[in-house]
ZASEKOL-191966 format. One record per residue (C-alpha): y, x, z; residue number from 1; residue in three letters. Coordinates in steps of 0.2 Angstrom, whole numbers, plus 5000, padded with zeros to 4 digits. Layout:
! ZASEKOL-191966
+------+------+------+-----+-----+
|   c2 |   c1 |   c3 |   n | res |
+------+------+------+-----+-----+
|    Y |    X |    Z | NUM | ALA |
...
+------+------+------+-----+-----+
END
This chain:
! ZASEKOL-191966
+------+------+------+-----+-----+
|   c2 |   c1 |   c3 |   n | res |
+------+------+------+-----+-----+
| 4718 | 4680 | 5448 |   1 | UNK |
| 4730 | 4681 | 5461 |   2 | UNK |
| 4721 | 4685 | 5480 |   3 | UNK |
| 4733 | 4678 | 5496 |   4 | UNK |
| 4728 | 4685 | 5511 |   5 | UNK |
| 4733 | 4674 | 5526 |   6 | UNK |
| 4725 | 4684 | 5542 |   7 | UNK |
| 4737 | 4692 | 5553 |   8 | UNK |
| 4741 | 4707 | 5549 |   9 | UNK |
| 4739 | 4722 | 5563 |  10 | UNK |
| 4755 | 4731 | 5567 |  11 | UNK |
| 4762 | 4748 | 5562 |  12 | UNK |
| 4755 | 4763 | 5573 |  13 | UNK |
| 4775 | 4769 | 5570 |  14 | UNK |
| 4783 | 4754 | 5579 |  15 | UNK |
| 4770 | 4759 | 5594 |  16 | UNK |
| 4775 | 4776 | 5595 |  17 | UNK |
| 4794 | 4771 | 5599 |  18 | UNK |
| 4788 | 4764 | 5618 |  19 | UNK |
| 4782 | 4783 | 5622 |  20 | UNK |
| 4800 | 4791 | 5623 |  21 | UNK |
| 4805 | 4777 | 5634 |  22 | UNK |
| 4791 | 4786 | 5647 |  23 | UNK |
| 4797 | 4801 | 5643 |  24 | UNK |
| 4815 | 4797 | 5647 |  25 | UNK |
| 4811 | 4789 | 5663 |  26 | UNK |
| 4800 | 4806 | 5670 |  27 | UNK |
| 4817 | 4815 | 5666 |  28 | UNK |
| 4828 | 4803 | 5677 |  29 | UNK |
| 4817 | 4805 | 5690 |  30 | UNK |
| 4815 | 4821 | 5688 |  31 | UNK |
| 4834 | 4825 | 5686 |  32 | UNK |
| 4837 | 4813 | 5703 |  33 | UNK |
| 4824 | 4825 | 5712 |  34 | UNK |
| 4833 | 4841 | 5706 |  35 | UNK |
| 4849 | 4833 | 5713 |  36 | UNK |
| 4842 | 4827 | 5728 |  37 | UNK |
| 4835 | 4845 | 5733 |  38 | UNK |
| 4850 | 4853 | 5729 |  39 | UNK |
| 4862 | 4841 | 5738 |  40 | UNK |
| 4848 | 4845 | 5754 |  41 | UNK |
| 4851 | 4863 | 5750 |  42 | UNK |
| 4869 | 4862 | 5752 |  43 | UNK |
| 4869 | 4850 | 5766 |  44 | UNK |
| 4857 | 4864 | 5776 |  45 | UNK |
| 4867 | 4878 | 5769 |  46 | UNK |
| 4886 | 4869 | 5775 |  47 | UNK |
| 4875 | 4866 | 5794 |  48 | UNK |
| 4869 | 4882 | 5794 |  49 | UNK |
| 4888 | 4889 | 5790 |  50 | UNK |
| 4895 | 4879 | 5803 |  51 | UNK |
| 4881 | 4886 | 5815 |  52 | UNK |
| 4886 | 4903 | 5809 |  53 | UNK |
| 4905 | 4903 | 5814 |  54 | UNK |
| 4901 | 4893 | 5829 |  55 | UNK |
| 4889 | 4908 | 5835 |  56 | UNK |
| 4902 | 4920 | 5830 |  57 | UNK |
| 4916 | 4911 | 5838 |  58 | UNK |
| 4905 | 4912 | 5854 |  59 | UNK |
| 4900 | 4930 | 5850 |  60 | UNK |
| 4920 | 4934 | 5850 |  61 | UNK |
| 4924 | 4924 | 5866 |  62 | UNK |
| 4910 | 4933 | 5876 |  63 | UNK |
| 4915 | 4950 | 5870 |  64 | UNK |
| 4934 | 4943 | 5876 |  65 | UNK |
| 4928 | 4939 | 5893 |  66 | UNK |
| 4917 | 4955 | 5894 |  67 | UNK |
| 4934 | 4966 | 5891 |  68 | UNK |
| 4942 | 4953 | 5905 |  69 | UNK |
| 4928 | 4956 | 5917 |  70 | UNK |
| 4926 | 4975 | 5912 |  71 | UNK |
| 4946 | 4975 | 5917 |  72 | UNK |
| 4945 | 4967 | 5932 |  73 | UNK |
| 4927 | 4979 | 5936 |  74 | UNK |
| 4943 | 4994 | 5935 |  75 | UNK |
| 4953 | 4985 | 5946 |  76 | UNK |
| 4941 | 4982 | 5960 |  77 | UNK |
| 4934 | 5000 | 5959 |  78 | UNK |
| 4951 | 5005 | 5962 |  79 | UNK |
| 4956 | 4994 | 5976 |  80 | UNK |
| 4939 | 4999 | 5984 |  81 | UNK |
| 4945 | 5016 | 5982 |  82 | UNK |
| 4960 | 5014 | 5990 |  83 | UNK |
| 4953 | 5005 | 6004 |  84 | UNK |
| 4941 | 5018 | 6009 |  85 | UNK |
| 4956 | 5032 | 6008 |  86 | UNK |
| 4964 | 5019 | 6021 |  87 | UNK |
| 4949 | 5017 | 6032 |  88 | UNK |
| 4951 | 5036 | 6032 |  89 | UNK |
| 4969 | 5041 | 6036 |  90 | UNK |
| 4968 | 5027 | 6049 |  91 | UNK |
| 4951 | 5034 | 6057 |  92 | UNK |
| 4962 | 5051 | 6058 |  93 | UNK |
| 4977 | 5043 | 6065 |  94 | UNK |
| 4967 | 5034 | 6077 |  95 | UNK |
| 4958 | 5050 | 6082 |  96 | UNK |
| 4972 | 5059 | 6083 |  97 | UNK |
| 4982 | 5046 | 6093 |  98 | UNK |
| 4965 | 5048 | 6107 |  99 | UNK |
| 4967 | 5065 | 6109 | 100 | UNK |
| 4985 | 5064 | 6112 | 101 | UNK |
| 4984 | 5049 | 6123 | 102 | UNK |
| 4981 | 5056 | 6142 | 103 | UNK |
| 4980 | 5076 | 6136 | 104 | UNK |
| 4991 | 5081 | 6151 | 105 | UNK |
| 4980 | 5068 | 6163 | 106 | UNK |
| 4963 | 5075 | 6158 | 107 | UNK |
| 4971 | 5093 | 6160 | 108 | UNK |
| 4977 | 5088 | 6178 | 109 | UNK |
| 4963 | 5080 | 6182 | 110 | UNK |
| 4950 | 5094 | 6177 | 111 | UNK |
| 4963 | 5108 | 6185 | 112 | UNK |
| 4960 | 5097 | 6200 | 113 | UNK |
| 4943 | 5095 | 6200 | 114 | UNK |
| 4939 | 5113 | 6195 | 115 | UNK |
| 4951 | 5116 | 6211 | 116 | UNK |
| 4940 | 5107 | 6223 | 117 | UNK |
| 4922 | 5115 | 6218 | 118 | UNK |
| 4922 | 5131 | 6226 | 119 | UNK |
| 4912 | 5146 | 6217 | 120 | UNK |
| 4912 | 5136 | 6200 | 121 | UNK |
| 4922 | 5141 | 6185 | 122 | UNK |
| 4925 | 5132 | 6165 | 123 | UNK |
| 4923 | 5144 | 6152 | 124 | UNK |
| 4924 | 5132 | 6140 | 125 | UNK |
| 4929 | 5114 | 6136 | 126 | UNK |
| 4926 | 5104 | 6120 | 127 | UNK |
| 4933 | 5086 | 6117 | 128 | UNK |
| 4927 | 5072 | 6103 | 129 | UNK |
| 4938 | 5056 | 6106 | 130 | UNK |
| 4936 | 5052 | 6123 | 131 | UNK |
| 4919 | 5063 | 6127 | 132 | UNK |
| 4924 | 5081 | 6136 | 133 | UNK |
| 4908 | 5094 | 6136 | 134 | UNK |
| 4910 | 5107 | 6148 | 135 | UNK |
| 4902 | 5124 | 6150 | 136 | UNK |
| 4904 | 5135 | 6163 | 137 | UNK |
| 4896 | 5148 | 6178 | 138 | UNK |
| 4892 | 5142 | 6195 | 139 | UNK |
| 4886 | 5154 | 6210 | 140 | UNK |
| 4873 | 5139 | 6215 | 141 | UNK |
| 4867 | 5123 | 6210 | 142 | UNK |
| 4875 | 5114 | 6225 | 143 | UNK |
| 4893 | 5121 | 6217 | 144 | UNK |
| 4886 | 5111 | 6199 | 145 | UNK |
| 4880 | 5097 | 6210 | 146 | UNK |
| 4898 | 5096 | 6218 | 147 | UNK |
| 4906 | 5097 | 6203 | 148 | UNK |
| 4898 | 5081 | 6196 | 149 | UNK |
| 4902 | 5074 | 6211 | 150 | UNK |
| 4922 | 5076 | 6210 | 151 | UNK |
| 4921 | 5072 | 6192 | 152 | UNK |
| 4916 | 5055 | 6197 | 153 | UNK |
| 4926 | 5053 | 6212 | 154 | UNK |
| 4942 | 5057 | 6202 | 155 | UNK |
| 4945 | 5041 | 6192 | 156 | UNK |
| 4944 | 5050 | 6176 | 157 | UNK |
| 4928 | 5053 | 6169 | 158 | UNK |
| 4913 | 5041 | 6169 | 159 | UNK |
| 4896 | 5042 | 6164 | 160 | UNK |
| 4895 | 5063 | 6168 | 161 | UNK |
| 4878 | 5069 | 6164 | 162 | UNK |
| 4868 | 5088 | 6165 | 163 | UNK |
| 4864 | 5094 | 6150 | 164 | UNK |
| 4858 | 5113 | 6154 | 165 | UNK |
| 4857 | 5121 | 6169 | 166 | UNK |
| 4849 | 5137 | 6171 | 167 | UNK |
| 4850 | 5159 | 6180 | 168 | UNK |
| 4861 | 5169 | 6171 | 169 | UNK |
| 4849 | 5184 | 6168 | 170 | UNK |
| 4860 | 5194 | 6160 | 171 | UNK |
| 4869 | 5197 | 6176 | 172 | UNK |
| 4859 | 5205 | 6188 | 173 | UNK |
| 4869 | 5211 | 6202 | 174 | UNK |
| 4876 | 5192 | 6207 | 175 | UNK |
| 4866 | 5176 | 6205 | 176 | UNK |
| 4875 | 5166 | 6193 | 177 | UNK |
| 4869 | 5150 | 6184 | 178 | UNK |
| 4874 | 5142 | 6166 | 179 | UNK |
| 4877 | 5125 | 6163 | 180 | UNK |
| 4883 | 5112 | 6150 | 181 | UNK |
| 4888 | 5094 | 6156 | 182 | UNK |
| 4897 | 5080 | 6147 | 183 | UNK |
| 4909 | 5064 | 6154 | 184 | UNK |
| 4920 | 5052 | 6147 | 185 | UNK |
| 4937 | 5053 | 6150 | 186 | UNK |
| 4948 | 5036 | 6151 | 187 | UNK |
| 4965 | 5035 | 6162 | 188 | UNK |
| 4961 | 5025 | 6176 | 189 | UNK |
| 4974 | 5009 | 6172 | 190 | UNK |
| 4962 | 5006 | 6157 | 191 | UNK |
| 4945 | 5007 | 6170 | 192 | UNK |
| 4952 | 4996 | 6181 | 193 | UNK |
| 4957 | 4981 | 6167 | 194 | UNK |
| 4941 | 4975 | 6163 | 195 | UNK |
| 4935 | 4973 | 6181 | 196 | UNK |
| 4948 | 4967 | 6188 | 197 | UNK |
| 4947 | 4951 | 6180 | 198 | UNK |
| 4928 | 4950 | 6183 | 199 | UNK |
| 4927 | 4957 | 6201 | 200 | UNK |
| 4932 | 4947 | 6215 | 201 | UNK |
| 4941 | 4954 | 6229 | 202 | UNK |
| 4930 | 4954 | 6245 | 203 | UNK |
| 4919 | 4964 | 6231 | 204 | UNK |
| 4932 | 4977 | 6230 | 205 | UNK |
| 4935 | 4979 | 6249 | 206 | UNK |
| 4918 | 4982 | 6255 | 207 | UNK |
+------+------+------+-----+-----+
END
């Protein structure tokens, strides 16, 4: 006897199993589009980075340019400073040695003349430092240094005379003597008289 079976019949386990390398496929796409994803970042960071890289080393090169220039121009400077200051010298010395030129036969007229008036006083010595005379010499008296001072002033010649030493000469012993130092500025009368002249009226003058 022939037996017909008419229930559905379940499906094969095999047509089942095809759906699973579908999943398998789609994990390895999204995998494969992750692994190009970082890698493409990668590159992205490593082409910013590069372009970073030569930027700081373009910037790198133009500072050490500029620090050459300004190293350069440092020299330069030093040098001009240099001869500057050898200037400011040679001038300082003409100028110095245009002062002591300036008036040297006035001042020794006007000393001589001074020395001439002062009776028992005599220079020994006489030191000059731009315009400022120091004097040294012997006086039989104090009156004779006294009077000295005074004929300084009166001259016209020297200003601002002041006694720096007076004392007895006690190595001689046979003739009272005294030692003294004094100093005064020296300055031809003509220049005296201009800054004055403007300022002081003459009634001022007269009495």
């Amino acid at each position: 006897m022939i037996r017909i079976n008419l229930l559905p019949q379940p499906r094969p386990k095999a047509r089942r199993a095809a759906s699973a390398p579908a999943g398998a496929g789609f994990q390895n796409i999204a995998l494969l589009v992750g692994f190009l994803a970082g890698v493409g970042t990668l590159v992205g960071l490593y082409v910013y980075t590069d372009g970073k890289l030569t930027e700081a080393k373009a910037e790198v090169q133009r500072l050490q340019t500029r620090k050459a220039e300004l190293e350069k121009f440092k020299l330069e400077v030093e040098g001009f400073q240099r001869q500057k200051e050898m200037l400011a010298q040679r001038i300082a010395v003409i100028e110095d040695l245009k002062r002591n030129r300036v008036g040297g036969q006035e001042l020794l007229d006007a000393v001589a003349n001074t020395v001439v008036r002062t009776e028992t006083l005599w220079l020994t010595h006489m030191d000059r430092k731009g315009n400022t005379l120091t004097f040294e010499g012997t006086a039989a008296s104090l009156t004779a240094v006294a009077n000295f001072i005074t004929q300084l002033r009166r001259s016209g010649y020297f200003d601002r005379v002041e006694i720096k030493e007076s004392r007895q000469d006690d190595k001689n012993k046979e003739v009272q003597t005294f030692l003294f130092t004094l100093s005064a500025d020296f300055s031809l009368p003509g220049s005296q008289q201009q800054a004055p002249a403007a300022s002081t009226p003459p009634a001022a003058k007269k009495s």
